[in-house]
Steps between C-alpha positions, in 0.01 A plus 500: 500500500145573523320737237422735817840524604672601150612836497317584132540770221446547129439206336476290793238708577272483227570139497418447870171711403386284217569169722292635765217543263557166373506324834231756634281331262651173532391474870173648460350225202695270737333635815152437305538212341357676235626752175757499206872560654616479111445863360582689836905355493493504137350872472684648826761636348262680188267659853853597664617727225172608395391618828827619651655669239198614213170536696329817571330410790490626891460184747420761801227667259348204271194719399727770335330605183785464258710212643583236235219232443638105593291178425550210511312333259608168559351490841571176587868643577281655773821470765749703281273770537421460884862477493559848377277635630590382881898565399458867381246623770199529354241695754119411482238718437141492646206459263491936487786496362699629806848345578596310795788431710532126509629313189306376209639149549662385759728201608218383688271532196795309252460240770139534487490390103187363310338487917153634543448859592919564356647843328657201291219308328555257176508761243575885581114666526490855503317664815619218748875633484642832407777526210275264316365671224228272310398122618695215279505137434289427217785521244460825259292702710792684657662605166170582390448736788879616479367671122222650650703649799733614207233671340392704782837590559524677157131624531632692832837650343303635194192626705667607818881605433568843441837652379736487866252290640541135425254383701438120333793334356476113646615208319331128471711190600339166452673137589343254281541117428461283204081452634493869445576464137328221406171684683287613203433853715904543503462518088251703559651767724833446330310615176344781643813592686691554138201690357516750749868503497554509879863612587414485875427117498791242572387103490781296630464160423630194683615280240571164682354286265274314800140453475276302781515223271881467401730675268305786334615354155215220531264771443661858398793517277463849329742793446344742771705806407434466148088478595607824719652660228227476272285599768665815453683488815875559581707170636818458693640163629667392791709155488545425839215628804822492706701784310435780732669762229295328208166518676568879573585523105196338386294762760696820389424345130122546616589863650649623168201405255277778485260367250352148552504270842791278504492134598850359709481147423744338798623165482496337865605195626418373823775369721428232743703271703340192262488581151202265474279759721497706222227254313363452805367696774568864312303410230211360703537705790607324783687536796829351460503321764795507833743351346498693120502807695786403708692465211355814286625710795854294505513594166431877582802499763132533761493335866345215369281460871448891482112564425371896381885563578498879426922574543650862617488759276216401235243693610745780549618405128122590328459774737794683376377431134103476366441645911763810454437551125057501571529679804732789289220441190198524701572813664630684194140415342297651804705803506447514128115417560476791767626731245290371249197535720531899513536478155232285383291414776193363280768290389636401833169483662374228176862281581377471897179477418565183248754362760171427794260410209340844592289679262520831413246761602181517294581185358117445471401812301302557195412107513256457272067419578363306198115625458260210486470314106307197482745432201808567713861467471749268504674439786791481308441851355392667883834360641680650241351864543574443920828383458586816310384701731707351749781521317479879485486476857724295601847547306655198553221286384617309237463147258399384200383138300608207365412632120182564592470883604248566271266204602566561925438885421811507728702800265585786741410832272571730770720792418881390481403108562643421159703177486796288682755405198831442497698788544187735588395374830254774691218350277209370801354236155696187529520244142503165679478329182338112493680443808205447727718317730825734527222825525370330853885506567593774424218693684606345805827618501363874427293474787762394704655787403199718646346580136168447502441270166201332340519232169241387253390233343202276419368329826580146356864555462527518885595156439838622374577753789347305799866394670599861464129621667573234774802611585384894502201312777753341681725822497201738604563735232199701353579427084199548327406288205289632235267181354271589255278260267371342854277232378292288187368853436785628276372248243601363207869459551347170694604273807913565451432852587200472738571504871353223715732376798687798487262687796440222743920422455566868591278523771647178634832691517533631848580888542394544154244750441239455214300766389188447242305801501116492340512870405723818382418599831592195655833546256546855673442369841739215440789680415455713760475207732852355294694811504541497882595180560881426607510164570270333250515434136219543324295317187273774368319251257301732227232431245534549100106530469338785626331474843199784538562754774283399788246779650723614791177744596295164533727294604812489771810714440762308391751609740401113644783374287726605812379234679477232227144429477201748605120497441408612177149464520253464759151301584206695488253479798698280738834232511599361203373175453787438193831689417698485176868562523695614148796612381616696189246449201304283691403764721222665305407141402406507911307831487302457234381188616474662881255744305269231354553302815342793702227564266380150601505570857810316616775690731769480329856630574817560273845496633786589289810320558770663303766341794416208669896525666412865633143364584606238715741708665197717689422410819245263579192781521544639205489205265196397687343807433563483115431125524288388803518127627121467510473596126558123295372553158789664345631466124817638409609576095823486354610447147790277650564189710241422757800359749454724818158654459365233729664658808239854456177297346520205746349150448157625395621798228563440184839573275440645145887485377694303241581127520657492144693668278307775294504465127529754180203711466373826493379635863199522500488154379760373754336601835167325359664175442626518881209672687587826532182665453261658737241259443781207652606674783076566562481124471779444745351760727154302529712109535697668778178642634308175472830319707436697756138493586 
């Protein structure tokens, strides 16, 4: 008798489900010639009981403020997910947020797996199809982002729940594999995780002892729970993935630890009709070719010529369950909400302001004007001063360092900021510890969550966070890293500590935002610029020296930095004949040597350049203006890598940057050795003048 025909209920029913999101998947790395089968059959039943009978979470409503986070951190188990989402209804939502009519995934888009333009690319990627909640596939970047998406939920209970009205109460569910653990980031956000003492965070982990290479014990053979234990977390096991009833035990385990996050290790097996494809194609993620899944769906009781086979009553099946249960959830909350907004509308009116990445009125106010000082400020220091004042502005501006508050001036000192510990979690000053990594994480998730959240850290230890920044580019969320100690200018703690490659790399990262302003001004002007984004991230890279406060009364406003690079300074008495672009300290190094240019007679022209991204992104007039065609003698200065300064000085300018390392010195000494003095760039002005005549 075929599936379709059987007359199902109970168990046969859950079975039936799991099988159809085992051959769902089967068909669709089949289909494609392309995935990893292995984790989908083995996991299926783990999503079935998870979804259907634990999570919080409306399929007709995906954008519901308190529905249970899912992710899947080891994305290349991409179908289980498109799956899931296709079997329980998901709707899509349009890029404002509103929901649609018309599924999430469809058949058509299972069918349509790892194709160009498809709802169901290689890895799940947040923005391209709704129920996804962050992009996956580099293995520990989900579980990082699942401990940041924990610790908004807990910053939202403690700053937005008031007695009747429990507003925020979502829990965390991450699947995980063995890459996941062996990740050094998935130390790192396990570590953090403990510290804070999560309760809201659940990490179930797929313990099928398979790696790409072979059996996992070739290259990690250590007691996970006990590393989780001393991690500070709470740990249940699971014996068999297949154990409907122990799965649910190991989750209701998680729901009844109020204290720490809890980590369900699950030992899974995965069934084919050869034994040997175990070794094989699952590991290395294959297809498994007609015949192996002729016999994996024998083995299933499955039509074995049946292909995306969906049989009666399925759909119905989830409907009645996560559909019934989020539909009942979901509406209870906005009735609850409604209430709550003639209560506290402030409140209310911050929660739908945070869920469009609005800002609240007057967000701008009291921003600070720094009067001229030939001596100056830090950039560092400015930022510090703006970002406070933001933060009394805007109440759900939040973040923190990787043990290095103090040095990124990134403490919040606002009244009631005070600090996110365990247990006491309304604090806005996060204690990322030496976890540069697990921080980018982390900050991910809370922005994915609608906070808006920044991080510190010395500009050279980008290296650390750069997959988690590249995946916050390719998600098109607007986390803002803090990145202070910008070039050979902090000195004497040498070349480990100096910044070289780390500019040109970022602004080789596409959607990625850099920001180096010359000024506190610029600073001012730069977070204003930073603060409205949506869909950018943002490296706001910040001096240690102090950079004198340019003449704003002589010289252009800086209210340029909105459009990435401006003119600073003009010629006298005609064209310029020369510009000099500069960014951060090396801007004054450009207008003092514009003012003894001038003195000489020669039209000279300064352009700052605090964002070449936002630069390039004017239209074609504009940059013309600020740097005309006709104008060939250009020098630009940099205290970092020369790599993509040719594209604004052209063949006849001249690059003063670094080619080296730095070395150990005090300053002044330093930008000596490597020409960054005025008389240099007035050297470089008359060679690119002499090219060009």
């Amino acid at each position: 008798m075929a599936v379709s025909d059987q007359v199902v209920t109970g168990k046969q029913i859950e079975t039936l489900s799991i099988n159809t999101i085992r051959t769902l998947s089967i068909d669709a790395v089949q289909k494609a010639n392309s995935g990893h089968p292995g984790a989908p059959m083995a996991f299926a039943p783990v999503a079935y009981v998870l979804w259907q009978r634990f999570l919080c979470d409306d399929p007709a409503n995906p954008v519901w403020p308190n529905r249970d986070r899912f992710v899947l951190s080891n994305g290349h188990a991409s179908m289980l997910l498109y799956s899931m989402l296709y079997l329980t209804g998901v709707r899509a939502v349009e890029s404002e947020y509103k929901v649609q009519q018309k599924p999430a995934v469809s058949l058509d888009d299972i069918k349509s797996f790892r194709q160009l333009d498809s709802k169901t690319p290689g890895h799940p990627e947040y923005g391209i199809t709704s129920g996804i909640e962050t992009t996956t596939g580099p293995l520990g970047q989900g579980v990082g982002n699942s401990v940041g998406m924990a610790i908004a939920g807990k910053w939202l209970e403690a700053r937005y729940n008031r007695p009747g009205f429990e507003i925020f109460n979502y829990n965390v569910y991450a699947f995980c594999s063995d890459g996941d653990m062996m990740e050094g980031i998935g130390s790192e956000a396990a570590s953090l995780a403990g510290q804070l003492r999560l309760p809201n965070l659940c990490w179930i982990y797929d313990a099928n002892q398979i790696t790409l290479d072979g059996p996992a014990s070739w290259s990690f053979n250590e007691d996970v729970g006990m590393r989780f234990q001393a991690y500070g977390w709470n740990v249940a096991h699971v014996p068999d993935a297949n154990d409907l009833d122990g799965v649910a035990k190991g989750l209701n385990a998680f729901l009844a630890t109020k204290d720490r996050p809890t980590l369900v290790i699950v030992n899974s097996h995965i069934g084919y009709g050869s034994p040997h494809k175990q070794d094989t194609n699952a590991a290395h993620g294959e297809a498994l070719g007609e015949d192996e899944v002729r016999l994996t769906k024998k083995f299933y009781g499955w039509p074995e010529d049946a292909h995306f086979l969906v049989p009666d009553g399925v759909l119905e099946h989830f409907q009645e369950g996560i559909g019934r249960r989020g539909r009942e959830l979901s509406s209870k909350w906005s009735e609850l909400f409604g209430k709550y907004g003639q209560q506290f509308g402030d409140l209310a009116d911050q929660v739908n302001r945070m869920q469009r990445r609005d800002l609240p009125e007057g967000w701008d106010k009291d921003l600070p004007s720094f009067p001229v000082d030939p001596k100056g400020i830090a950039s560092r220091e400015s930022s510090g001063k703006v970002l406070n004042v933001l933060a009394d502005n805007i109440p759900w501006l939040v973040g923190g360092s990787a043990d290095l508050a103090t040095s990124n001036k990134t403490t919040l000192k606002t009244e009631g900021a005070g600090d996110f510990e365990a247990g006491s979690y309304a604090g806005r000053n996060f204690h990322f510890g030496v976890r540069e990594h697990a921080m980018a994480s982390s900050l991910n998730g809370m922005v994915l969550c609608k906070l808006r959240a920044f991080g510190g850290t010395f500009f050279n230890f980008t290296d650390y966070m750069r997959p988690s920044m590249r995946l916050a580019a390719i998600m098109e969320i607007p986390t803002v890293y803090v990145l202070t100690h910008d070039s050979i200018g902090l000195g004497e703690d040498g070349p480990t500590h100096q910044p070289i490659e780390q500019l040109a790399s970022l602004r080789a990262m596409p959607n990625m935002i850099v920001m180096r302003p010359g000024d506190a001004n610029e600073v001012v002007e730069a977070w204003k610029t930073i603060i409205q984004m949506k869909r950018n991230p943002v490296a706001l890279v910040l001096s240690r020296q102090a950079l004198p406060t340019i003449d704003r009364s002589k010289y252009a406003v800086a209210s340029g930095v909105a459009k990435g690079g401006y003119v600073l300074a003009d010629a006298q008495g005609g064209k310029p004949e020369l510009i000099l672009i500069g960014t951060g300290s090396e801007l004054s190094l450009c207008v003092t040597a514009y003012e003894k240019l001038t003195g000489e007679g020669i039209r000279a022209r300064v352009v700052s350049m605090p964002s070449t991204e936002i630069f390039d992104a004017q239209d074609a007039a504009y940059k013309n203006s600020v740097l005309p065609r006709e104008v060939r003698a250009r020098v630009s200065v940099e205290a970092a890598s020369v790599f993509g300064w040719e594209r604004y000085v052209g063949d006849d300018g001249v690059i003063i940057g670094m080619t080296t390392f730095g070395a150990s010195a005090p300053i002044k000494d330093l930008m000596k050795k490597f020409g960054f003095t005025t008389d240099h760039v007035i050297q470089a002005a008359r060679e690119a003048l002499a090219r060009t005549k």
